[in-house]
N, C-alpha and C positions, 0 to 999 in steps of 0.2 A: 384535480390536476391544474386547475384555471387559477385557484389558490395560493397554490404551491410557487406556480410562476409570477403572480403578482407578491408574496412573499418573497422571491430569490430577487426581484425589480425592489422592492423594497431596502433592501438590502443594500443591493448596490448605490442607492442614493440615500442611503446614511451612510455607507463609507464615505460619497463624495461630499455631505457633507459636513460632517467630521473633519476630513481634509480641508476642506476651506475655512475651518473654523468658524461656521455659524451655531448661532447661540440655541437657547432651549427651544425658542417660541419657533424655530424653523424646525428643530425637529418634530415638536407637536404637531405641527401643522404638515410635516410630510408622513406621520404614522395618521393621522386623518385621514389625509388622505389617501392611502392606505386601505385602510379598513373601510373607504368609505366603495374604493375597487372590487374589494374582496367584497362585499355585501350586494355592489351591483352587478357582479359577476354572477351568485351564486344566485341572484333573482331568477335573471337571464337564464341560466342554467336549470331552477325549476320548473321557469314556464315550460320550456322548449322540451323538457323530460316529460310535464305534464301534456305538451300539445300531442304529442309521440305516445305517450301513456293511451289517450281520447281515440285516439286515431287509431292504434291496434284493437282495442276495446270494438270499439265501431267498427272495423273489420271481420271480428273474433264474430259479434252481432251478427251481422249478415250473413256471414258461413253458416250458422246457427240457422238460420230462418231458412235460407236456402236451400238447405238439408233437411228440413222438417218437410218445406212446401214440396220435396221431390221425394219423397217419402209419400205421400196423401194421395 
């Protein structure tokens, strides 16, 4: 989703600059950066899946033991 919208922001600023007619080395430099969004988004986006992943896991755990120990 996070992609999608820094692709449709991409976008918009190669029409804008198309419209002002700047040259190649401006639009390499705005699909850089770009991609360089989209890569630090989708980091962000790992970690934060993974902290959330740890942290259910880690709960799932303890329900586990807690039900054993009241079982004994």
């Amino acid at each position: 989703m996070i992609e999608l919208a820094v692709l449709k922001a991409f976008r918009e600023v190669l029409i804008e600059v198309l419209s002002f007619g700047f040259g190649v080395a401006e639009l390499v430099l705005a699909h850089l950066l770009a991609v360089l969004l989209i890569d630090g988004f989708s980091l962000v986006h790992t970690v934060i899946y993974d902290a959330h992943k740890q942290a259910h896991n880690k709960e799932k755990e303890i329900k586990v033991l807690s039900l054993s120990t009241n079982k004994e």
